[in-house]
C-alpha positions as CSV (number, residue, x, y, z in Angstrom):
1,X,60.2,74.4,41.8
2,X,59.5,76.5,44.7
3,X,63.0,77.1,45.6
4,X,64.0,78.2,41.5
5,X,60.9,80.9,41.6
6,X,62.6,82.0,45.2
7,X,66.1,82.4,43.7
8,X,64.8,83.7,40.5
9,X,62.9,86.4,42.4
10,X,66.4,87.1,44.3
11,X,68.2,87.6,41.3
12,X,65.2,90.1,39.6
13,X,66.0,92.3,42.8
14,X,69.9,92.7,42.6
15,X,70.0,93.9,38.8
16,X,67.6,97.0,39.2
17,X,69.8,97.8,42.0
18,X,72.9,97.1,40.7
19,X,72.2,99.2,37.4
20,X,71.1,102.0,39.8
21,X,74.5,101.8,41.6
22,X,76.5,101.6,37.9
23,X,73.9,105.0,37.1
24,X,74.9,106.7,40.3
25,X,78.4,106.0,39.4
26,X,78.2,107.5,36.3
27,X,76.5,110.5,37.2
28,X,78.9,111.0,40.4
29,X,82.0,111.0,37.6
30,X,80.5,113.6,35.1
31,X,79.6,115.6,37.9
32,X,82.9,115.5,39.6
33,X,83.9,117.8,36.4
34,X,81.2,120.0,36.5
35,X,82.3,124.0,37.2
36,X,81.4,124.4,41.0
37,X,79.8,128.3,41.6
38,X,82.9,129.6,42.9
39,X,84.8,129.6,39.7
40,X,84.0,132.2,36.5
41,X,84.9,132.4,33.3
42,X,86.9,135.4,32.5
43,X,87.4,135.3,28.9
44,X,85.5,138.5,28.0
45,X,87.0,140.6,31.0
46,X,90.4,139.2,31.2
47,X,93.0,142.7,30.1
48,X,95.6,139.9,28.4
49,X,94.3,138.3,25.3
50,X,95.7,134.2,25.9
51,X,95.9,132.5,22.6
52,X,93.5,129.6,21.9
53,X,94.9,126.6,22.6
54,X,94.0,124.2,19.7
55,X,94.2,120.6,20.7
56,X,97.0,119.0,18.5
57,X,94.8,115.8,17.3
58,X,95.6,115.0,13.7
59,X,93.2,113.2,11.5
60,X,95.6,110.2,10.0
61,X,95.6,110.1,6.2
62,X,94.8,107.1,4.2
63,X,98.2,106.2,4.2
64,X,99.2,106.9,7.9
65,X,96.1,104.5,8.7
66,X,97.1,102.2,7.0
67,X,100.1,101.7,8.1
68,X,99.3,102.5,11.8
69,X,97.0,99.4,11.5
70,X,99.7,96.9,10.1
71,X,101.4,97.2,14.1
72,X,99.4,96.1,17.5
73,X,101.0,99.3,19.1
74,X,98.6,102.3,19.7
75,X,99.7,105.0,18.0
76,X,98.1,108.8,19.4
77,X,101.4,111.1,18.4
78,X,100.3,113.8,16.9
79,X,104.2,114.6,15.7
80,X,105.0,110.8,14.6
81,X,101.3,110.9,13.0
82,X,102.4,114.2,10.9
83,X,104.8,112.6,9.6
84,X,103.6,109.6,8.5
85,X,100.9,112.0,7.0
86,X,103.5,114.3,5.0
87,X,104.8,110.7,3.5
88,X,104.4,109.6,0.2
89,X,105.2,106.0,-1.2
90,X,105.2,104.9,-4.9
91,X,104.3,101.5,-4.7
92,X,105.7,100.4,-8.3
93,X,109.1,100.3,-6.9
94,X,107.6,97.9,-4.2
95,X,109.1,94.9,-6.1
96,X,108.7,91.6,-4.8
97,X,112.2,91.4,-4.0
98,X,112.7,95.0,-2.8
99,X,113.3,94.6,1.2
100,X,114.6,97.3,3.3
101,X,114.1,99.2,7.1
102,X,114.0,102.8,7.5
103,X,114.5,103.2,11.2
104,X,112.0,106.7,11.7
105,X,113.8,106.7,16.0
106,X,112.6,106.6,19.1
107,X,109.2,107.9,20.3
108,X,106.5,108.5,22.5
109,X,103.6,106.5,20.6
110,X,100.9,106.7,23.0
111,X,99.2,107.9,26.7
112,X,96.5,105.7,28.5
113,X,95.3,107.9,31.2
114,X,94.9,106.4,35.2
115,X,93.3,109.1,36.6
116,X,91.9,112.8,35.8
117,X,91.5,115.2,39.1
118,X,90.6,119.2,39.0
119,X,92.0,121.4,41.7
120,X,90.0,124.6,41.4
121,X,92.4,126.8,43.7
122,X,95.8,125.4,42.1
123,X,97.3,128.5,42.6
124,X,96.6,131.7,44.0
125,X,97.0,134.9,41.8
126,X,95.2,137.7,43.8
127,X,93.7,138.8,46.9
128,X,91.7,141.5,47.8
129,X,90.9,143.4,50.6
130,X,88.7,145.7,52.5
131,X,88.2,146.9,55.8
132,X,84.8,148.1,57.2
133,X,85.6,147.6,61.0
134,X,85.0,152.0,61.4
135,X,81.8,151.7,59.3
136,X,78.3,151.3,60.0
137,X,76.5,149.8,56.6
138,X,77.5,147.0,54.9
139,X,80.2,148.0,52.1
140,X,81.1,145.7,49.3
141,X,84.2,144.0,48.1
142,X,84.6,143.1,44.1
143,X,87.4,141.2,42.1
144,X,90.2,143.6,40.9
145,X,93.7,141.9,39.8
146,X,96.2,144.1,41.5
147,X,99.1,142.8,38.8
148,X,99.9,140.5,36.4
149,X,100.0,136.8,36.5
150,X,100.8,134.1,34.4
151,X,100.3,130.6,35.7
152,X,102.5,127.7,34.3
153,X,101.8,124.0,34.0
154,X,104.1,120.8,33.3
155,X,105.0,117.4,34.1
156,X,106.0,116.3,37.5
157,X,109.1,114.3,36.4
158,X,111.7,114.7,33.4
159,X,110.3,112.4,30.7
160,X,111.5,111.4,27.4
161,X,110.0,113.9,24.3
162,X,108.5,115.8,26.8
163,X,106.5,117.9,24.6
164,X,105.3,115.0,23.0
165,X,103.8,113.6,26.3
166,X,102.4,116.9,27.2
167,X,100.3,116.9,23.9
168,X,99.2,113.6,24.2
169,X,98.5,114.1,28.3
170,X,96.3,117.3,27.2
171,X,94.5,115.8,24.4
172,X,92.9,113.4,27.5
173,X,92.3,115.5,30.3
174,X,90.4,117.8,27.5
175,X,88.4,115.0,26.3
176,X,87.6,113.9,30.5
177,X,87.2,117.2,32.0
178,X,85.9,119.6,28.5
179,X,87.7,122.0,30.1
180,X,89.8,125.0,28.5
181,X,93.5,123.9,29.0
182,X,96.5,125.3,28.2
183,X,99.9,124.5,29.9
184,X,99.9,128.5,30.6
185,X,97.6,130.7,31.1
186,X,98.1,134.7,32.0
187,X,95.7,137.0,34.3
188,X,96.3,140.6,33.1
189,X,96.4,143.3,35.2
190,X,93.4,145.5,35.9
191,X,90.8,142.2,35.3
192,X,87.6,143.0,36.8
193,X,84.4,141.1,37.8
194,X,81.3,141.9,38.6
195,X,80.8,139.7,41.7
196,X,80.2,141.4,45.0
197,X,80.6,140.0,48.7
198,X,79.2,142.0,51.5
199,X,81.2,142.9,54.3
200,X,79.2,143.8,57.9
201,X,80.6,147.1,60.2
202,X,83.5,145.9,62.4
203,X,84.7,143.6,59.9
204,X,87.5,143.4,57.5
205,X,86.8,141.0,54.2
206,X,89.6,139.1,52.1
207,X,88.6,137.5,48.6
208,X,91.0,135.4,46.9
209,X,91.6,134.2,43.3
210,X,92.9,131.2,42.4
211,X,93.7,129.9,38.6
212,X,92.5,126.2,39.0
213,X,94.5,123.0,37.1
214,X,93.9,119.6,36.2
215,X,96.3,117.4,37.8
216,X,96.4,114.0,34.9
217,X,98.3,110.8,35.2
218,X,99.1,107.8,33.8
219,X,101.3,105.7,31.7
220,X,103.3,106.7,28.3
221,X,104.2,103.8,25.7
222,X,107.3,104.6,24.5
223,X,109.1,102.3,21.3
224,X,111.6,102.5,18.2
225,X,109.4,102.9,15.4
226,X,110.8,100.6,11.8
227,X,109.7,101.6,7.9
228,X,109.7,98.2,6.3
229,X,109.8,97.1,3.2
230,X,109.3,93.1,2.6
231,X,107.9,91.1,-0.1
232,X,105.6,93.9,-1.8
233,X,104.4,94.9,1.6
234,X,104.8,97.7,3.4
235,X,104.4,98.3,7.3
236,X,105.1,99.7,10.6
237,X,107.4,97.8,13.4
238,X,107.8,98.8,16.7
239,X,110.7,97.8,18.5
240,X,112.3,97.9,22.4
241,X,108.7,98.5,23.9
242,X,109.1,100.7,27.4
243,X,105.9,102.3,29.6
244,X,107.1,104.7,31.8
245,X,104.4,106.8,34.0
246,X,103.9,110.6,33.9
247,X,101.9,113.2,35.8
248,X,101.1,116.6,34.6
249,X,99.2,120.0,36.0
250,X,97.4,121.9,33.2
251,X,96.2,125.2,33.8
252,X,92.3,125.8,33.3
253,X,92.3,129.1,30.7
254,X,90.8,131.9,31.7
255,X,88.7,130.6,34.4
256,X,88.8,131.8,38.2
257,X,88.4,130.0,41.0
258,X,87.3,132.7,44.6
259,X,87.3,132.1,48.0
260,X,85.8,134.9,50.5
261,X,86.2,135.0,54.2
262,X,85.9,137.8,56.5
263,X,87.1,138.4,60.3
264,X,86.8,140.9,63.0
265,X,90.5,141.4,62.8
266,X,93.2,141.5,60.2
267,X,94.6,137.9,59.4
């Protein structure tokens, strides 16, 4: 008896402790995605007007579900879901003895996502610079985008459908990151912030801009995707299953990332 209380006791210990750990976990992954205080949003200054990008989920109709649910393939095209939406089917000419197979081609029917990582200075699309090494007083250095730039995003290898993937591949890292992505994003000239950084006498100061990205992976589920018609029945059949895996950058709209160092000599 002694020795159950003893292990009981033991085992009361570890689960506090373990749901602590799975708690810390959690917090430590929503707060790898949180906006760190070196990148602002520039929506409201930014001189060129990007257009919002909507995310191209489509709500299947009662049709599209229904067939989507007749095949143990995961279906997340928003094209190949468009379709099945713009479909209509008179089921009195589903006689018993009707049977045929509409072959609707090849497609990318789904992403599952591996792994969801932000790099806040993806790529650098300014830099500005002052030099106070002949003053005496502090003198300060602001953001002002000295030309254009337009950052692009895209896969990492040649895929399949590649627009496809991309939709599917930004639907996630929206949903993991709730971040503003678009696989392009512009900086227009003459941008302005209203962040300082002081510079001392007998220094020069450099502050750069960065466009940060998300950099997603995974695996895509590609298949041949079958109409059928069989016994009064209607329903999906996928075909020639193939997973192939994909890696993307998507630019984070209108959002800066800035980095300021200074020196005692030009660098």
């Amino acid at each position: 008896m002694k020795r159950f209380i003893a292990v009981f006791m033991l085992v009361c210990l570890f689960i506090p402790f373990g749901n602590a750990l799975a708690t810390e976990g959690d917090k430590q992954e929503k707060q790898s995605f949180q906006i760190p205080n070196s990148v602002l949003n520039i929506s409201k200054e930014n001189t060129y007007t990007n257009p919002t990008q909507d995310l191209p989920y489509l709500q299947p109709s009662t049709l599209a579900q229904e067939l989507m649910e007749t095949t143990e393939v995961k279906i997340e095209n928003p094209d190949l879901i468009r379709i099945l939406n713009e479909s209509t089917i008179n089921d009195s000419k589903l006689a018993l003895g009707f049977r045929a197979s509409i072959y609707l081609g090849e497609w990318p029917l789904s992403y599952d996502s591996a792994g969801t990582e932000v790099n806040w200075e993806y790529q650098k699309v300014n830099t500005n610079y002052l030099d106070n090494r002949g003053g005496r007083t502090p003198q300060k250095l602001t953001y002002h985008q000295e030309q254009q730039k337009k950052v692009n995003g895209g896969l990492t290898a040649k895929i399949p459908n590649s627009e496809a993937v991309k939709k599917m591949m930004m639907i996630k890292a929206a949903e993991h990151t709730n971040l503003p992505l678009s696989f392009e994003t512009v900086i227009g000239q003459g941008t302005r912030k209203n962040n300082t950084y002081n510079i001392a006498p007998k220094q020069v100061g450099y502050l750069h801009s960065f466009v940060p990205a998300v950099n997603e992976k995974g695996k895509v589920t590609y298949g041949e995707v079958y109409l059928t018609f069989k016994g009064g029945k209607r329903k999906l059949e996928v075909k020639n299953v193939t997973q192939q895996g994909v890696g993307s950058w998507i630019p984070v709209q209108d959002h800066l990332s800035f980095s300021f160092m200074s020196a005692n000599q030009p660098r």
